[in-house]
C-alpha positions in Angstrom: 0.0 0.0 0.0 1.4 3.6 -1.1 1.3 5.9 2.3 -1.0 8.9 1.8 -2.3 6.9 -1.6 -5.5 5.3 -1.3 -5.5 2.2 -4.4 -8.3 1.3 -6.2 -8.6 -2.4 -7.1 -12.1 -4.2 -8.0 -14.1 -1.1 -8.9 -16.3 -3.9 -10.4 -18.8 -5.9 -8.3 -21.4 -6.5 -10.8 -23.8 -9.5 -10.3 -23.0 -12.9 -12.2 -19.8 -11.6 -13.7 -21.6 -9.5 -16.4 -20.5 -6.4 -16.6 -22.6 -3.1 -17.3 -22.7 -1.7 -20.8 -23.1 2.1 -19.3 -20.0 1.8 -17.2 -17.6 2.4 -19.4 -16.1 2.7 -22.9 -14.5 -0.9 -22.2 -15.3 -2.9 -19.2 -13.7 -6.2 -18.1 -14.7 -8.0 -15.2 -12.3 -10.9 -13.9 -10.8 -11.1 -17.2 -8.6 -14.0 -17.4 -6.4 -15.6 -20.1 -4.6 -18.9 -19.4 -1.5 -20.5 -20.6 -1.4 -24.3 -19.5 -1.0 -23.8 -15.8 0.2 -19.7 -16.1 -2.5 -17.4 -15.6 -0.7 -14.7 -17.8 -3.7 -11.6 -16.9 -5.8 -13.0 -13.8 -9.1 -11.9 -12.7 -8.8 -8.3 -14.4 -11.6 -5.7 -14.0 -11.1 -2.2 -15.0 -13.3 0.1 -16.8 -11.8 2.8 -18.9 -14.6 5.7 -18.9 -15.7 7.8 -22.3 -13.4 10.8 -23.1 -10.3 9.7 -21.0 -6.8 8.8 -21.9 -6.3 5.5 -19.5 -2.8 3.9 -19.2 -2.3 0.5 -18.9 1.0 0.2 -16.8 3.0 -2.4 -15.5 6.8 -4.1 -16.6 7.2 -6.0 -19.5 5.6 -9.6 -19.3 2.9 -8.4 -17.2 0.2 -8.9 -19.4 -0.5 -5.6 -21.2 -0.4 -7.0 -24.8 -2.4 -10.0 -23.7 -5.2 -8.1 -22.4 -5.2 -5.3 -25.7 -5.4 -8.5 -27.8 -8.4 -9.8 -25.8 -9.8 -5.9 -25.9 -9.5 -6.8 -30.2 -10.8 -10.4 -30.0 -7.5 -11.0 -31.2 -7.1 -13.9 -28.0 -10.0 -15.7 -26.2 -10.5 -14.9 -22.5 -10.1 -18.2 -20.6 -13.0 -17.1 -18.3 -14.7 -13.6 -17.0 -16.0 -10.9 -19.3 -15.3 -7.9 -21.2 -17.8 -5.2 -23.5 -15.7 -3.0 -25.9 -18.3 -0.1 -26.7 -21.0 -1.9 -25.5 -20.4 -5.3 -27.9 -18.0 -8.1 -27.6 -14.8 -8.1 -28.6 -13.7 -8.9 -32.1 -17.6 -8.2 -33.4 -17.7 -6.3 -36.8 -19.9 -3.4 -35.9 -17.4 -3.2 -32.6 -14.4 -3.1 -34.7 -15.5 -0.3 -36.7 -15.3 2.0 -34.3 -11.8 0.9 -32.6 -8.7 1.8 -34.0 -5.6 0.0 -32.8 -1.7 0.0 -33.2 -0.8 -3.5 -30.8 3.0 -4.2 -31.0 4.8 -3.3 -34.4 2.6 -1.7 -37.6 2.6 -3.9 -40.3 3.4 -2.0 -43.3 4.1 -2.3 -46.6 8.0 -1.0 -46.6 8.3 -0.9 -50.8 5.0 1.4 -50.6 4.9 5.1 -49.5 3.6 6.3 -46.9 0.4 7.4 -48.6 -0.6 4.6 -50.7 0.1 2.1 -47.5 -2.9 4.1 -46.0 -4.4 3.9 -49.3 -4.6 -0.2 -49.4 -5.9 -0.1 -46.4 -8.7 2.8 -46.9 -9.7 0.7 -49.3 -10.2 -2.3 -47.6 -11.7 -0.3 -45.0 -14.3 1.6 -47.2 -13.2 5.2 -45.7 -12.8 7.7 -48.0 -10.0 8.6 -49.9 -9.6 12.0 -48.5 -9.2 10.6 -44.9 -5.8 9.6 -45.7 -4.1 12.7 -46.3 -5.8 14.0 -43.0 -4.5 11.5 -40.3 -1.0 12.0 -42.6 -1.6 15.6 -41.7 -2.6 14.8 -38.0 0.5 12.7 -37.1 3.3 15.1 -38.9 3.7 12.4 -41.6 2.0 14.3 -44.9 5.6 16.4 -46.0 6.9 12.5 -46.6 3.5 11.1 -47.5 5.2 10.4 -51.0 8.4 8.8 -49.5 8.6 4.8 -49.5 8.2 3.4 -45.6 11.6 1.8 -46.1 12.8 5.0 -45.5 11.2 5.9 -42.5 12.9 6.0 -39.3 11.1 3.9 -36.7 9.4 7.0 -35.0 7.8 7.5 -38.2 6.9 4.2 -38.2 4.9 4.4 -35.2 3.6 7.5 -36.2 2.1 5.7 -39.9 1.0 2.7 -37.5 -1.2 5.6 -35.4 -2.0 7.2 -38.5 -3.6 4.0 -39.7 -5.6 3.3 -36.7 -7.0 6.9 -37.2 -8.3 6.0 -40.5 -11.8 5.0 -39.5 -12.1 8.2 -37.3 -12.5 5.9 -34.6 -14.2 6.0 -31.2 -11.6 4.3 -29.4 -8.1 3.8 -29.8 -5.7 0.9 -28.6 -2.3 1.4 -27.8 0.3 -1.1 -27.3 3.7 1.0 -26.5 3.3 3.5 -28.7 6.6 5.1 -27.4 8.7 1.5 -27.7 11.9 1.9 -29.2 11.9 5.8 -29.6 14.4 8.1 -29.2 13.3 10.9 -26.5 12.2 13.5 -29.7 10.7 10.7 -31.3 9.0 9.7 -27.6 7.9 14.0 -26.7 6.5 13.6 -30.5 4.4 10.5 -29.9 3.5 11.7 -26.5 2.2 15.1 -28.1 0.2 13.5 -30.7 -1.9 10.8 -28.2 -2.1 13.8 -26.3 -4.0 15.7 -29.2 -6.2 12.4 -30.3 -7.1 12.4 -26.3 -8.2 15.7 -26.5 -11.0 15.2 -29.7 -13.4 13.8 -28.1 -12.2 10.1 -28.5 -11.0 7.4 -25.8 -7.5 6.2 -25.7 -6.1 3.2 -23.8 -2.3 2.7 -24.0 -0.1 0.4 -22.5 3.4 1.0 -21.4 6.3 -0.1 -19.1 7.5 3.8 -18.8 6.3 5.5 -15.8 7.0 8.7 -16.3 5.4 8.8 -20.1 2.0 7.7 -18.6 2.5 10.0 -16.0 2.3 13.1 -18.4 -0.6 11.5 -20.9 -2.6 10.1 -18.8 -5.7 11.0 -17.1 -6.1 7.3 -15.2 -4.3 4.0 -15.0 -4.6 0.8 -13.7 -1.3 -1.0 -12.8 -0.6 -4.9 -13.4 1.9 -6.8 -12.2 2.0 -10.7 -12.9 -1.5 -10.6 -15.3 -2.9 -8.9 -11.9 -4.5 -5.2 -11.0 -2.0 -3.6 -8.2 -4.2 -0.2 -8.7 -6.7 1.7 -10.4 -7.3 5.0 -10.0 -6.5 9.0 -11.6 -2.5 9.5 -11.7 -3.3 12.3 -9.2 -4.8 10.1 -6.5 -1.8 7.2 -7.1 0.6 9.8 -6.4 -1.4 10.7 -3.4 -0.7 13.6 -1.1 1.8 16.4 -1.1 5.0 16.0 1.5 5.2 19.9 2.5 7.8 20.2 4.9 8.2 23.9 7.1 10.4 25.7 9.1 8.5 28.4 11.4 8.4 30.1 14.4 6.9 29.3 17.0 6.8 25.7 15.9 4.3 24.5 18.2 2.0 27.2 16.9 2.6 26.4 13.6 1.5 22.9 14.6 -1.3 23.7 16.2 -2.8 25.8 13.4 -2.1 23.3 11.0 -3.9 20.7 13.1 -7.0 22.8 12.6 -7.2 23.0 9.0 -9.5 20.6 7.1 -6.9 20.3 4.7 -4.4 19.3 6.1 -4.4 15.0 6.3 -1.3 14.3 9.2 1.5 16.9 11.0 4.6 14.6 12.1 7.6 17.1 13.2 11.4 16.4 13.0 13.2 18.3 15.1 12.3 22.0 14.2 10.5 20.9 11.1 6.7 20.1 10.3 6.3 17.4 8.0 2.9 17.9 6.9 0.8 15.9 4.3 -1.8 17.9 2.6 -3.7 17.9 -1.1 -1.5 18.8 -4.3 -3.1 22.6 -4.3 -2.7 23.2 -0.5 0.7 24.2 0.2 0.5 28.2 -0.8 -3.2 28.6 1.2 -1.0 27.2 4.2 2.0 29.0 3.9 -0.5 32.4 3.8 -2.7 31.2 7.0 0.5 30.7 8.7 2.2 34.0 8.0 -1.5 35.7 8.7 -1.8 34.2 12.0 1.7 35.8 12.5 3.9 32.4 12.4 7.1 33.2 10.7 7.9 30.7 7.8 11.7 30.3 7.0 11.6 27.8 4.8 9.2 25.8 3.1 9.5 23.0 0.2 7.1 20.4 -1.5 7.6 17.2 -2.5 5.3 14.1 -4.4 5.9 11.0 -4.8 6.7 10.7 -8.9 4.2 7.5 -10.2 7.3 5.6 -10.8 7.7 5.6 -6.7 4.3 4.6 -6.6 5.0 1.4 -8.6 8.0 0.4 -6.9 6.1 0.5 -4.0 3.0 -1.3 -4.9 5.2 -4.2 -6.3 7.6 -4.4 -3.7 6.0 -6.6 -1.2 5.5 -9.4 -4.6 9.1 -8.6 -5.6 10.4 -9.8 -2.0 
């Protein structure tokens, strides 16, 4: 458990193990896929709500890409449930509406960029015009006409988003979009699932890198060993502030803080206050202490970064 951190694990307690199609844009309740004896995702419910960017988040081998390719119907659940806009997985009127990029794109390299999004507009039935828009969308339409064996392998990605855009889809899947990038080719890729985020369609990603899902995503659930460690907003994972303060009189200063509904603990080493408190709390308190005449000498915050938060979730397991 992450101190000051509340997790949030089973959100789902849904009678006979059938999730609710209002819930959420996807909804999985004790999702479970089974190697032999190797449960590689175990009883896995998390709902990823309309509008959101949602991170999937755990090591590699954890089961990310195992449950994306259950999300696809791409793999058949061993046992449990799961509604991907409010159908079953791998259904044609489902599909439609999901766009996805899971592992590597598959792309012609011999083709351009263009006609590779051509084939598939084709086989799709979206209109020609689409293609130059999503080229536009993900910085790819100055080397539409270039062949793909020239990209480099952020551009790659990039085509591989670009073609899950085709279909103007509802949804978009994720599977490491940032894998293998340099950091320009990461902040680029990072930028752009920001932007798709922010139109009105629901992303889920999956990734192993703390700190990118940190600055994308709105919520996440963590898995370790095919099982939820967490669900919950980044914000509420990280959990509260650390604000630590030097003032005089110190036993004022305590006091006072003691009273304030904002405030969650005071501990004190020595001639400091250690004081846990919400992420926005630390100026209001620095201004009711200096207006009930406390002097403040020094004052510095501190949170917990998510990837903290993951090392601490796992490492009791890790032991």
């Amino acid at each position: 458990m992450v101190p000051n951190g509340p997790t949030i694990t089973g959100e789902l307690d849904l009678p006979g193990g059938l999730p609710s199609p209002r819930s959420g844009v996807i909804v999985t309740d004790r999702l479970t896929k089974a190697y032999g004896a190797r449960d590689a995702v175990h009883d896995l419910s998390i709902t990823v709500q309309r509008g959101e960017v949602y991170g999937l988040l755990g090591p590699n081998g954890a089961g990310k890409t195992t449950t994306l390719r259950m999300l696809l119907g791409l793999v058949r659940p061993s046992r449990g449930s799961v509604l991907v806009l409010d159908a079953a997985p791998g259904t044609t009127g489902g599909l439609r509406r999901v766009g996805s990029l899971v592992e590597e794109p598959a792309l012609y390299p011999y083709l351009s960029g263009r006609d590779n999004l051509r084939t598939l507009a084709r086989y799709s039935g979206v209109r020609a015009a689409r293609v130059d828009e999503v080229l536009d969308l993900v910085g790819l339409l100055p080397r539409a006409r270039d062949k793909v064996k020239t990209y480099s392998l952020g551009m790659r990605q990039r085509l591989g988003v670009a073609a899950a855009l085709l279909k103007d889809p509802e949804l978009l899947i994720l599977d490491e979009p940032t894998n293998g990038l340099d950091p320009q080719g990461m902040a680029a890729m990072r930028e752009l699932v920001r932007d798709v985020g922010t139109d009105g369609r629901t992303v889920l990603l999956s990734s192993h890198l703390l700190a990118e899902v940190e600055q994308i995503c709105d919520r996440v659930g963590v898995i370790r060993d095919g099982r939820l460690v967490a669900q919950g907003p980044v914000s509420q994972l990280r959990g509260a502030l650390t604000v630590r303060i030097d003032a005089e009189p110190v036993e004022r200063a305590r006091r006072l803080l003691c009273e304030r509904d904002d405030v969650e603990s005071v501990d004190q080493d020595g001639a400091t206050l250690i004081v846990a408190a919400p992420a926005d709390a630390a100026a209001a308190i620095n201004t009711a202490l200096v207006g009930q005449g406390v002097t403040v000498s020094h004052l510095s915050v501190q949170q917990q970064s998510l990837e903290d938060v993951f090392l601490q979730m796992t490492a009791a397991e890790l032991q």
